[in-house]
KOLTILO-563557 format. One record per residue (C-alpha): residue in one letter; z, y, x. Coordinates in steps of 0.02 Angstrom, whole numbers, padded with zeros to 5 digits, always signed. Example, Ala and Ser with C-alpha at 12.3 -4.5 7.8 and 13.67 -1.06 7.14 Angstrom:
A+00390-00225+00615
S+00357-00053+00684
This chain:
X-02252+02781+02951
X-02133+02694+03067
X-02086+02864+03188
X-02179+03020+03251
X-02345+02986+03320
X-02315+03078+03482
X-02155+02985+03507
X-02249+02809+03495
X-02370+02884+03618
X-02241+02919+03714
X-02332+03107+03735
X-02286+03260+03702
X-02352+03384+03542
X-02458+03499+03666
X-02546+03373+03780
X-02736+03358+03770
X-02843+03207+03680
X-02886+03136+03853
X-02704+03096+03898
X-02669+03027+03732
X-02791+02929+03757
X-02743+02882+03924
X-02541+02834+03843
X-02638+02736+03677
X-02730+02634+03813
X-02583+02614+03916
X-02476+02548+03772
X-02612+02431+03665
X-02649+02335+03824
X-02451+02290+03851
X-02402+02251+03661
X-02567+02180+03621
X-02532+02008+03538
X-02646+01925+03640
X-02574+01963+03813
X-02390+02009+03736
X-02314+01854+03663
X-02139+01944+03597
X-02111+01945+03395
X-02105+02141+03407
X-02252+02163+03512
X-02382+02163+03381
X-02275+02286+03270
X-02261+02416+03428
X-02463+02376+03439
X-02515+02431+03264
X-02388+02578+03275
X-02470+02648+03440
X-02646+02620+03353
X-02608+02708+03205
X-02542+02848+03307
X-02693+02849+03395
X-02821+02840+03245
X-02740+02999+03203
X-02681+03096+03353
X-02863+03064+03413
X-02944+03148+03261
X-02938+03312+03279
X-02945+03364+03088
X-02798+03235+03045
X-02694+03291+03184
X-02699+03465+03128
X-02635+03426+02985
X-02508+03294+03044
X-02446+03437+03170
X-02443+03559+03019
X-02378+03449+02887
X-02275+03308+02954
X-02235+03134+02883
X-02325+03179+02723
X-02489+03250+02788
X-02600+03113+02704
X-02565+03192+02549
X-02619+03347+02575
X-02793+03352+02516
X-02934+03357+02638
X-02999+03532+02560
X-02827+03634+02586
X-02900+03762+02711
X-03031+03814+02572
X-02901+03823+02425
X-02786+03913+02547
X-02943+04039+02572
X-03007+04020+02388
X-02804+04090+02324
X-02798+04240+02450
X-02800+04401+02367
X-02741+04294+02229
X-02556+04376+02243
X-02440+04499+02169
X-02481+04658+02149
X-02447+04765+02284
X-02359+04625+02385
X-02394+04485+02506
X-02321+04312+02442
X-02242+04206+02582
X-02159+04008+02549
X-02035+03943+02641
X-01967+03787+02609
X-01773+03739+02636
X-01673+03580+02579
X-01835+03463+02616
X-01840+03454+02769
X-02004+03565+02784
X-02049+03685+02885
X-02209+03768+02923
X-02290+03836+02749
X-02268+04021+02788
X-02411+04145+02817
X-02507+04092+02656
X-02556+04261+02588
X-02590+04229+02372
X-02578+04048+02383
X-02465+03920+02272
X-02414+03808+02386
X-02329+03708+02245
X-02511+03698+02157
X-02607+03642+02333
X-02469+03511+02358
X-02410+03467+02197
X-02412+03306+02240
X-02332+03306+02398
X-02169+03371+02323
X-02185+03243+02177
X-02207+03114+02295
X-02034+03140+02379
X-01949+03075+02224
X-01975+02888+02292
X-01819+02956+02397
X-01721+03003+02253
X-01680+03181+02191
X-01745+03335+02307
X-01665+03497+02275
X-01824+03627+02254
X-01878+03740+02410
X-01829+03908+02405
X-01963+04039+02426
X-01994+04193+02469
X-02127+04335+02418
X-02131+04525+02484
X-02106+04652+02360
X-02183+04818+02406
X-02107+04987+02351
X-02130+05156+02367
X-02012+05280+02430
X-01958+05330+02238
X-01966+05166+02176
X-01844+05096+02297
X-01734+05246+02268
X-01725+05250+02069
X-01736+05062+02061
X-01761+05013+01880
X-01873+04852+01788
X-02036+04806+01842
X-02133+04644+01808
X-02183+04546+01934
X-02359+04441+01937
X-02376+04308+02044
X-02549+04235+01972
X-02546+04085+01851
X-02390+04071+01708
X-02274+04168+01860
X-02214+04320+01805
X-02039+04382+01806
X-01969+04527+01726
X-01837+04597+01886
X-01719+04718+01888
X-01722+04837+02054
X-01566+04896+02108
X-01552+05092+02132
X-01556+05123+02333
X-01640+04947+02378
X-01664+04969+02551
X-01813+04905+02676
X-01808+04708+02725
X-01665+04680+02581
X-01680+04518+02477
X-01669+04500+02277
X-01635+04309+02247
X-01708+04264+02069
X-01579+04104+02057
X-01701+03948+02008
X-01851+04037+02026
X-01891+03941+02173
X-02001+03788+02218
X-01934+03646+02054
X-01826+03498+02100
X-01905+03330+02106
X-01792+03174+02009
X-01697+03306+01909
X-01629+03386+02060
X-01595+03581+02051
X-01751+03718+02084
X-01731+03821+02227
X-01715+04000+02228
X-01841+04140+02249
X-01816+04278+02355
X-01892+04429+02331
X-01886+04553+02505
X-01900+04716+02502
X-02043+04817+02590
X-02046+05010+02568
X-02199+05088+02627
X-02225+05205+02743
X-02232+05390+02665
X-02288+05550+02752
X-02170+05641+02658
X-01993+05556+02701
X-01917+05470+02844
X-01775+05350+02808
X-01653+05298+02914
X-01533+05184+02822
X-01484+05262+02683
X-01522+05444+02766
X-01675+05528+02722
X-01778+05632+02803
X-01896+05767+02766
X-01984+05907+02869
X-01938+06111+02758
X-02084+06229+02763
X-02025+06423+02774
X-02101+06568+02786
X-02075+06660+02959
X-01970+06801+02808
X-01881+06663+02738
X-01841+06606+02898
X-01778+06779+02974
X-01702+06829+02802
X-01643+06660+02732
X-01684+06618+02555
X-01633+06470+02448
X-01810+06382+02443
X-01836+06212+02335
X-01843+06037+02437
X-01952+05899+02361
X-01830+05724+02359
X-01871+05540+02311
X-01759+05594+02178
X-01806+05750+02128
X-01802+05935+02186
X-01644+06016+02244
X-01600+06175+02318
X-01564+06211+02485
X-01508+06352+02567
X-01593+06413+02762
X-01481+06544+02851
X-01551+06692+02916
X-01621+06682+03093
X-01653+06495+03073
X-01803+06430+03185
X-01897+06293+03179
X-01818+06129+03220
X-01644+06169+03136
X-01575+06049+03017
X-01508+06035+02860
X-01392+05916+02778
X-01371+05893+02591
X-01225+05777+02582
X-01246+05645+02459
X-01448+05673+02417
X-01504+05526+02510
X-01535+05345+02450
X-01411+05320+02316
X-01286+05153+02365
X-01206+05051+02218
X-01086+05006+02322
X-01038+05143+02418
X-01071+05328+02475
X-01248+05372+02469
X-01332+05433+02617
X-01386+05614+02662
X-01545+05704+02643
X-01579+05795+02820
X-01728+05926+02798
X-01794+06011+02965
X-01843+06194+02954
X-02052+06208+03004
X-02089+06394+03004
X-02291+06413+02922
X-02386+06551+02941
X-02548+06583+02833
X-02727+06530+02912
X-02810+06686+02827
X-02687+06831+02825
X-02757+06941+02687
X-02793+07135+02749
X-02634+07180+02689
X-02533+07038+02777
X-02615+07070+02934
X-02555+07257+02938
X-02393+07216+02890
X-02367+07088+03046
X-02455+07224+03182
X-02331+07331+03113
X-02181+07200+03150
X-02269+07146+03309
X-02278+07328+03349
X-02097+07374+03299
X-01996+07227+03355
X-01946+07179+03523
X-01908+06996+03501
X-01966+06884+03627
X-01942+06705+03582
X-01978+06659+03765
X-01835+06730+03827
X-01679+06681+03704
């Protein structure tokens, strides 16, 4: 292919079929080599045509638009194997490809799909250029709240022979990437692979809030514990620790336990911040009830006007 189609047209990438049609007539009838006797005329009128035969089609522009210079090789059934491999992905995780180093763009947003195995051949086929280093890639690596923060091996399945054994750092943190050097998309005329980058999704939990490094979680109290104080347990992504609520605290008031949030290899961990939620029973028992009309009946406390 000599240049861009929409360049030879002459049109730009959004216009409609009508006014490509409109620049394809425009440009065959001046370089056609019946009315256009210069050398380069007829090379300038089978350009324009073959930009035409395709830009008119919409099924081949679609994929011209979506994979550039090398779109005849893509087979004509890649929609259906893109459908056919969804679901087909790692556990727990959406794969995405990039590509980088090939000049590609364009191949994310394929959920379970090996773009490598759809377009084999496309990548092989770049080695008429000489080497290609391989495209790096990326898939999404989803993690619980205590599997991010204990870290540790897990094996990764990506469908086919594409496993990898990976080692999560301690403290990973949301949207952070583990490159897997040369795990990436392989190198065509013994160029290097690319890398693969694994990024980090935590999912949402009910039960913790992070914020960085900082964790937080909501501290249920009795309304006694809560008058008296008491050292009452705390549930962490690491375990349970004590914590200790000063008498008089309310609801709302915060604690900070220096040091309990996500752990950091590199640093100071972050803080575990637990907010006191006084709880009251739904059934009293008989004996509950009298004891709280006795309280309500002896004390004078009036939260509405502190």
């Amino acid at each position: 292919m000599a240049r861009d189609f929409y360049a030879a047209l002459g049109v730009g990438r959004d216009v409609g079929t009508e006014e490509i049609q409109r620049a394809y007539r425009k440009l065959a009838r001046e370089n056609h080599p019946d009315v256009n006797k210069d050398p380069k005329a007829e090379e300038r009128f089978k350009e324009v045509s073959e930009a035409y035969q395709v830009l008119s089609d919409p099924e081949q522009r679609r994929k011209y638009d979506r994979f550039g210079a090398d779109f005849r090789q893509v087979p004509d059934d890649w929609e259906q194997r893109v459908g056919a491999g969804a679901g087909a992905g790692p556990r727990g995780g959406r794969v995405r490809y990039s590509t980088s180093g090939s000049g590609f763009e364009g191949f994310e947003g394929f959920e379970g799909v090996d773009i490598e195995d759809l377009l084999g051949g496309l990548f092989r086929g770049r080695g008429r250029g000489g080497p290609v280093p391989g495209a790096d890639q990326e898939a999404e690596l989803e993690l619980s709240v205590e599997e991010a923060y204990r870290g540790g091996p897990r094996h990764l399945n990506f469908g086919g022979d594409r496993e990898y054994d990976v080692k999560i750092p301690p403290g990973v943190l949301d949207g952070q990437r583990i490159r897997l050097a040369g795990q990436g998309g392989q190198g065509s005329g013994n160029a290097a692979p690319g890398d693969l980058y694994l990024v980090v999704r935590i999912r949402p939990d009910r039960r913790y809030r992070l914020e960085g490094r900082d964790i937080h979680v909501e501290l249920p109290v009795t309304p006694s514990e809560a008058a008296l104080g008491a050292t009452v347990p705390i549930t962490t992504p690491g375990g349970e620790v004590k914590a200790r609520v000063a008498a008089g605290s309310s609801s709302g008031r915060r604690l900070r336990l220096r040091g309990e949030g996500m752990p950091n290899p590199k640093g100071k961990p972050g803080d575990l911040y637990a907010e006191v939620k006084i709880m009251v029973p739904k059934r009293p028992s008989k004996r509950e009830r009298e004891l709280y009309e006795e309280l309500a009946a002896a004390s004078d406390f009036d939260p509405r006007r502190t």
